[in-house]
GUZAKE-435273 format. One record per residue (C-alpha): residue in one letter; x, z negated, y. Coordinates in nm, 4 decimals. Each point is the difference from the previous one (the first is absolute). Layout:
<setors>
{'a', {X, Z, Y}}
...
</setors>
This chain:
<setors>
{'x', {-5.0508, -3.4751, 4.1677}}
{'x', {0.3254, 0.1035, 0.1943}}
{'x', {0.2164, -0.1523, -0.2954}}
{'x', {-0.2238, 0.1147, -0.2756}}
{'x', {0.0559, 0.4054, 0.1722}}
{'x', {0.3918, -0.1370, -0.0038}}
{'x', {0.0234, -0.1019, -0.3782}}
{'x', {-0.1695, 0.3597, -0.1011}}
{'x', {0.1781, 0.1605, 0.1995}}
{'x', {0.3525, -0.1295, -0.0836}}
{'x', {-0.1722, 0.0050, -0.3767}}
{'x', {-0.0405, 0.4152, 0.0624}}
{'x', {0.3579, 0.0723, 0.1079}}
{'x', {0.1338, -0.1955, -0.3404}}
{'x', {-0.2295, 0.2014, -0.1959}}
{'x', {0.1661, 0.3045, 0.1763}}
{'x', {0.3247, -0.1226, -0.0905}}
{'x', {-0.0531, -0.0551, -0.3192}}
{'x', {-0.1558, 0.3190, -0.0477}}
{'x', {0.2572, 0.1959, 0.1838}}
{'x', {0.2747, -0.1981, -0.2382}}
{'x', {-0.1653, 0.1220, -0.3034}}
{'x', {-0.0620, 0.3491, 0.0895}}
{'x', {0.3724, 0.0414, 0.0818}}
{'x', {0.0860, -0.1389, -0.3389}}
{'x', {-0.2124, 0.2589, -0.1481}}
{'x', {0.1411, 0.2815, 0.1942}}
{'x', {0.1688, 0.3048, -0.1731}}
{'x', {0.3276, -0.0538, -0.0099}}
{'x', {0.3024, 0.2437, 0.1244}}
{'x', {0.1859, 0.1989, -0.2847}}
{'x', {0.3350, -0.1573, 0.2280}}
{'x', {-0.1870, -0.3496, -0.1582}}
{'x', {-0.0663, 0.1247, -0.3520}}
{'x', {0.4185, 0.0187, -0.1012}}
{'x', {0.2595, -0.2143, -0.1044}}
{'x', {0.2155, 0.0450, 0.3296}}
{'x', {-0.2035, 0.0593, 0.2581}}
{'x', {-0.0392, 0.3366, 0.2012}}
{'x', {0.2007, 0.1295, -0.3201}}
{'x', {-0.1001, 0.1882, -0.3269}}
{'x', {0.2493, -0.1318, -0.2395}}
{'x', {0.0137, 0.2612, -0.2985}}
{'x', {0.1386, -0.0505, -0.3310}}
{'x', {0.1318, 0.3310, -0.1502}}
{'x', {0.2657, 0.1490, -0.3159}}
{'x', {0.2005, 0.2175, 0.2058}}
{'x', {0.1110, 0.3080, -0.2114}}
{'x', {-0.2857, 0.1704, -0.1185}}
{'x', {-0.0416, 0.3042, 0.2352}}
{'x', {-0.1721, 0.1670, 0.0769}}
{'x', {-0.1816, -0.3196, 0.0784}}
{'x', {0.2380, -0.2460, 0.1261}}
{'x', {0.3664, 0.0721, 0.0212}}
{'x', {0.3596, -0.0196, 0.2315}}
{'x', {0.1106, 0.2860, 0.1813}}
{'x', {0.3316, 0.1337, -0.0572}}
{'x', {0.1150, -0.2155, 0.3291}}
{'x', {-0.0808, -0.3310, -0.3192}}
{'x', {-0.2213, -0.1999, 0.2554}}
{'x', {-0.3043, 0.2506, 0.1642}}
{'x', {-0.2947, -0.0259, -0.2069}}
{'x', {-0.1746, 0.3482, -0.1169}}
{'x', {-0.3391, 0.0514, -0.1945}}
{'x', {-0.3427, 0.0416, -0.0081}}
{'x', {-0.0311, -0.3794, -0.0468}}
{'x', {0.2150, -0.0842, 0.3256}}
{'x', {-0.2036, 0.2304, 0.2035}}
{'x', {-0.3056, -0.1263, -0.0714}}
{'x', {0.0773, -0.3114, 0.0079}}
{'x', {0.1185, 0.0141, 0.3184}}
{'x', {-0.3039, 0.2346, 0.1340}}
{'x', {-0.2393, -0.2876, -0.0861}}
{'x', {0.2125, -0.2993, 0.1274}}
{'x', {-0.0486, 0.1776, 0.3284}}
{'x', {-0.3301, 0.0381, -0.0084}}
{'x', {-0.0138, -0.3851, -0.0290}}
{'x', {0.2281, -0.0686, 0.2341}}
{'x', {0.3212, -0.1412, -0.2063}}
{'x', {0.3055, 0.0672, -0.0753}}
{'x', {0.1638, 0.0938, -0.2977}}
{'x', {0.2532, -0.2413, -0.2328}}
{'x', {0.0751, 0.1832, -0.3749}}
{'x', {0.1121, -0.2009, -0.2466}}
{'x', {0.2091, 0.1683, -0.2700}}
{'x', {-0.0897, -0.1552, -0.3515}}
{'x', {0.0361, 0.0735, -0.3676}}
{'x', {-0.3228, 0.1565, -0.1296}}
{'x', {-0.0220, -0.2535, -0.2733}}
{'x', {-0.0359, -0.2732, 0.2507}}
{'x', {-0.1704, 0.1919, 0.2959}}
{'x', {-0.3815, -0.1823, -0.1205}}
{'x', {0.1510, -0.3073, -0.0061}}
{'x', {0.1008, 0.0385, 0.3032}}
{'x', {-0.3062, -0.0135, 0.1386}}
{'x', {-0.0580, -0.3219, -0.1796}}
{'x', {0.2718, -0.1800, 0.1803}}
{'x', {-0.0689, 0.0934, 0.3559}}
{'x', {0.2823, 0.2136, 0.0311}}
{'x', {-0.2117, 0.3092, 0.1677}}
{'x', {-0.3558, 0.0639, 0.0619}}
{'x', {-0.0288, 0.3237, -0.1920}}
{'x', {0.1835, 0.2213, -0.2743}}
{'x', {-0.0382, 0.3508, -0.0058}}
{'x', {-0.0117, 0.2897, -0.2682}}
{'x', {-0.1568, -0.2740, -0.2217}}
{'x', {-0.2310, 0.2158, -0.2932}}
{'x', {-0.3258, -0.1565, 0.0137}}
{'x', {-0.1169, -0.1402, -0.3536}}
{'x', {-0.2538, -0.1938, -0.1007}}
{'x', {0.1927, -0.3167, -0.0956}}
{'x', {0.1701, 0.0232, 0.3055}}
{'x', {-0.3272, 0.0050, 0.2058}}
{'x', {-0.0624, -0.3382, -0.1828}}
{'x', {0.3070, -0.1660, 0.1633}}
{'x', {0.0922, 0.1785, 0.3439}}
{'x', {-0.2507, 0.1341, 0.2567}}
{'x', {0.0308, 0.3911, 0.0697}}
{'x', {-0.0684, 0.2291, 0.2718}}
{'x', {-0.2021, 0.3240, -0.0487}}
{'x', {0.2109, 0.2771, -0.1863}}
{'x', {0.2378, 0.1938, 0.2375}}
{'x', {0.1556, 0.2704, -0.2795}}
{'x', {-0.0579, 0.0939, -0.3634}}
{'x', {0.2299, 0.1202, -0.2514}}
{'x', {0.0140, 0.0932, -0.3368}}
{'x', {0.2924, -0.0842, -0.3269}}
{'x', {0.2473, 0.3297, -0.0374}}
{'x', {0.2664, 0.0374, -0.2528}}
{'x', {0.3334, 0.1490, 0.1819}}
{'x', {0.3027, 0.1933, -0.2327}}
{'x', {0.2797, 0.1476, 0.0513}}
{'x', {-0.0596, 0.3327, 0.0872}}
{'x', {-0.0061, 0.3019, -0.3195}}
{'x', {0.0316, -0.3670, -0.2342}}
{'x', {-0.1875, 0.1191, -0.3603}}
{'x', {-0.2625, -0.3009, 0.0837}}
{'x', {-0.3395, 0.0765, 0.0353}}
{'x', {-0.2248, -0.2128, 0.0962}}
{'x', {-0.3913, 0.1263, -0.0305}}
{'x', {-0.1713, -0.3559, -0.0375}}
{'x', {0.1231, -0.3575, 0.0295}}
{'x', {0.0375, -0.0230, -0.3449}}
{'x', {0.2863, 0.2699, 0.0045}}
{'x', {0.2342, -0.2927, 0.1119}}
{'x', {0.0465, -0.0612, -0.3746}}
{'x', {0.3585, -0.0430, -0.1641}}
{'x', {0.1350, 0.0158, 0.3597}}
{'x', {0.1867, -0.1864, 0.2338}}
{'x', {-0.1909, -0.1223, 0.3219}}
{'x', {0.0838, -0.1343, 0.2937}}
{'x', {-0.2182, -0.1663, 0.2953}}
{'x', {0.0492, -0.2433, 0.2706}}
{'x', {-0.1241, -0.3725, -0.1316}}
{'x', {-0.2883, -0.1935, 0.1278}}
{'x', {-0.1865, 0.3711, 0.1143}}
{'x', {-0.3073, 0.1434, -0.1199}}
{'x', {0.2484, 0.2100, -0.1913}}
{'x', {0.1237, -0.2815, -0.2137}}
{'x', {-0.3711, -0.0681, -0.0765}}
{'x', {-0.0780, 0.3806, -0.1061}}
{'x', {0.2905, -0.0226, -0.2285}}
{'x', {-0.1056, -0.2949, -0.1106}}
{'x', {-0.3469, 0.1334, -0.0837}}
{'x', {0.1459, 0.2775, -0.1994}}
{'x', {0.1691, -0.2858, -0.2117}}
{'x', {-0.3019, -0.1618, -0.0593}}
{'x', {-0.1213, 0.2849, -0.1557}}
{'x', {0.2429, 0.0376, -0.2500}}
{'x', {0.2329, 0.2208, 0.1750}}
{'x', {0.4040, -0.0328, -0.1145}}
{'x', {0.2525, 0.0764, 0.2737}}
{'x', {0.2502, -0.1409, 0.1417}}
{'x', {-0.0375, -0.1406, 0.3833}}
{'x', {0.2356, -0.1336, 0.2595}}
{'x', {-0.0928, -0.2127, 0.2994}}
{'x', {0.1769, 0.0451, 0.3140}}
{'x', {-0.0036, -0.1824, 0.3373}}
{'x', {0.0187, 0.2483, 0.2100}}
{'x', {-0.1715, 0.3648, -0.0338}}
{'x', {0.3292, 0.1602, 0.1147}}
{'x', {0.1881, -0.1370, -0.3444}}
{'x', {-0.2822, 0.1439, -0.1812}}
{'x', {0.0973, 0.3709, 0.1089}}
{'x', {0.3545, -0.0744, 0.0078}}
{'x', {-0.0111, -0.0494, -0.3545}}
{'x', {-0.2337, 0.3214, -0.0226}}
{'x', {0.2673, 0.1139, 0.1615}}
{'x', {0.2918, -0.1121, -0.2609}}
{'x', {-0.2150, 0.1119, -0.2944}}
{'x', {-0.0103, -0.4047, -0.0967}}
{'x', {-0.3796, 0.0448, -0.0049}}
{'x', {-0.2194, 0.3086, -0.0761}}
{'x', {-0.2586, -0.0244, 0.2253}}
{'x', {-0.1284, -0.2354, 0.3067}}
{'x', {-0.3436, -0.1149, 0.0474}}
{'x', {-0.1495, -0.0624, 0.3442}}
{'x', {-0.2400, 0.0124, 0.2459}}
{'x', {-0.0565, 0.3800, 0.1283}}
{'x', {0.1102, -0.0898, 0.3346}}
{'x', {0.3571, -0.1159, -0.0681}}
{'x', {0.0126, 0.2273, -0.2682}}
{'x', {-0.0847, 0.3258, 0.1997}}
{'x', {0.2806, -0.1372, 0.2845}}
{'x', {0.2864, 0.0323, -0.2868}}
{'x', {-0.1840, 0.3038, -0.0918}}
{'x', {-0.0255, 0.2054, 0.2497}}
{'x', {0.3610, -0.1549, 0.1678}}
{'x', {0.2294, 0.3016, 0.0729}}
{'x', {0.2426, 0.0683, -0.2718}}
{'x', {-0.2077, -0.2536, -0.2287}}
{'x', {0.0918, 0.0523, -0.3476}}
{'x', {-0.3742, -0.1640, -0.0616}}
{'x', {-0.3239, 0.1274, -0.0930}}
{'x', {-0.3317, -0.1223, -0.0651}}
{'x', {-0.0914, 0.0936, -0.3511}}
{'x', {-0.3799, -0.2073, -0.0102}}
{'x', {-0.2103, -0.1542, 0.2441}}
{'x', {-0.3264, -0.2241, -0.0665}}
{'x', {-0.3167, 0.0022, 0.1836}}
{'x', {0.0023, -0.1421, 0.3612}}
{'x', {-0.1530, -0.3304, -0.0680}}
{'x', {0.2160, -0.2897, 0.1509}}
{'x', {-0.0594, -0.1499, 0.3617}}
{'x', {0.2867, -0.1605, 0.2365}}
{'x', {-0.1246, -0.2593, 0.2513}}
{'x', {0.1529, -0.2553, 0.2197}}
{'x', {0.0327, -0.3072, -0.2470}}
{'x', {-0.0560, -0.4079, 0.1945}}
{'x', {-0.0034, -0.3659, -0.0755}}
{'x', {-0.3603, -0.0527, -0.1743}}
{'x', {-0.2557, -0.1118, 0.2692}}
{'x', {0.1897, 0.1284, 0.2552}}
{'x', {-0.2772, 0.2196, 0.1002}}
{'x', {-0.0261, 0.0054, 0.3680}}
{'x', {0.3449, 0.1397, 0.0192}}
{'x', {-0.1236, 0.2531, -0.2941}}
{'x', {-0.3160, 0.1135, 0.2051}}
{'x', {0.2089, 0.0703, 0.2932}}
{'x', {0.2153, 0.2180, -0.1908}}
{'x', {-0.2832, 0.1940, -0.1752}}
{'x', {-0.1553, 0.0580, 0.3311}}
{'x', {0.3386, 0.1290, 0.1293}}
{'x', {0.0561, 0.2146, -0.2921}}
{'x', {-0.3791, 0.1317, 0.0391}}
{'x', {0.0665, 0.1093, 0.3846}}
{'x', {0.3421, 0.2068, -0.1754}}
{'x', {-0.2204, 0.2137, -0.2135}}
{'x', {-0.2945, 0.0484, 0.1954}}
{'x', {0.2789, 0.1127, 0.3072}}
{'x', {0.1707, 0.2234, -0.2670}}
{'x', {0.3733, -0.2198, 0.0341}}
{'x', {-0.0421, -0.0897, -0.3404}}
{'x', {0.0464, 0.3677, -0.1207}}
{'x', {0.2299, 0.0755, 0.2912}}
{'x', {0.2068, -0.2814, -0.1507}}
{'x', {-0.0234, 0.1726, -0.3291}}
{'x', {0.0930, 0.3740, 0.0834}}
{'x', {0.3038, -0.1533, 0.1551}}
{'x', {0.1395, -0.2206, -0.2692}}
{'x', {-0.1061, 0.2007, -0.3242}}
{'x', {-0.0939, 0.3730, 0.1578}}
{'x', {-0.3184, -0.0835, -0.1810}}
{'x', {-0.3512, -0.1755, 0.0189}}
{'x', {0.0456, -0.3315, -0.2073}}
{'x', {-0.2600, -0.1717, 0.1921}}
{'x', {-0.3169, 0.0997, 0.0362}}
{'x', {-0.1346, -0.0463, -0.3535}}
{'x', {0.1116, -0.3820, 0.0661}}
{'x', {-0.2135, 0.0414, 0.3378}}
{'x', {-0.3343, 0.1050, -0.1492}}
{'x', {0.0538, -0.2457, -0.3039}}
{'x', {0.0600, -0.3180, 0.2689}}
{'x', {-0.3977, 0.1257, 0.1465}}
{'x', {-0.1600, -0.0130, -0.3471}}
</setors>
């Protein structure tokens, strides 16, 4: 009797084991477990496109809405903060590679959806056409482009809008740059007529003091930024949605915004990411 009590007892506490073995496998893991480096949000990002991501005067501080919220929700995890300065062409495949856990500013569209997970949307925006300010142009609907010479950054929602226009049967002549800030420059130089982008780079060369800019159209507010990842990396995308959540429920997220833009960007994106 004595060893049959001994062999289910010592049979119990391996049960336990086992048991206590799997539930730790099963645990929720850390956010500090969820990256690439660990204890370290490594974020892949095209420096020079303020207001959402660009150098101070200094060449090395980082400045933008982007940067700051970026690094508001790393701390709410708990991890640091690497950026990663990439081409915007390349910034998705990035993420393929392994070279950061997230990319930021990243449009969310439907085909990308089918190849990268996203977070919940964090800022909408809408497609503006900038001139040079008292230019003859005018610009009452996207078709107005017509006959003239367009510029937009490549690889952006504002290649695709062009693009659209094309495929309608529009004729004008467009130039892709790689960098927003050659777009205007150009504006600038008279070497292009007009400059299509988003409204929230546009509205920064805009409303810049001295700007010789001036936004002669703007479309209806109908695009969605989020935090673009690795497809199936969804434990580290949950933690960021709940992250972002706690920002606009606590009001940071429009705090941020006020700051960066002197307007509300946000909030639209806010009640969108509950529906």
């Amino acid at each position: 009797m004595k060893n049959h009590i001994s062999i289910l007892f010592l049979f119990s506490l391996v049960a336990a084991a086992v048991f206590a073995v799997n539930l730790s496998g099963c645990a929720k893991k850390e956010p500090k477990d969820l990256t690439i480096v660990k204890g370290v949000l490594t974020v892949g990002v095209e420096v020079g496109y303020p207001p959402m991501e660009y150098y101070d005067t200094d060449g090395k501080t980082l400045l933008g809405f982007d940067i700051e919220l970026v690094k508001t929700l790393a701390a709410k995890l708990n991890l640091e903060v690497d950026f990663i300065d990439t081409t915007w062409e390349g910034i998705l495949a990035g993420l393929d590679a392994d070279r950061y856990d997230i990319a930021v500013n990243v449009t969310i569209l439907p085909e990308r959806q089918e190849r990268y997970n996203f977070t919940r949307p964090y800022i909408d925006s809408s497609m503006t056409v900038a001139a040079l300010k008292n230019s003859p142009i005018r610009i009452e609907r996207p078709q107005d482009i017509a006959r003239h010479k367009a510029a937009y950054q490549g690889g952006t929602t504002a290649q695709y809008f062009t693009e659209r226009l094309r495929d309608q049967g529009l004729v004008f002549t467009s130039f892709s740059y790689d960098k927003i800030i050659n777009c205007f420059n150009d504006l600038r130089l008279r070497r292009v007529d007009l400059v299509v982008a988003d409204n929230i780079v546009g509205y920064y060369y805009a409303n810049a003091q001295d700007t010789p800019f001036e936004i002669i159209w703007e479309g209806p507010s109908d695009e969605y930024i989020g935090i673009c990842l690795k497809k199936g990396n969804d434990a580290l995308t949950a933690a960021l949605d709940n992250a972002l959540e706690e920002l606009f429920n606590d009001g940071t997220m429009l705090l941020i915004s006020q700051r960066i833009f002197g307007r509300d960007l946000v909030s639209r994106a806010g009640e969108y990411g509950r529906n």
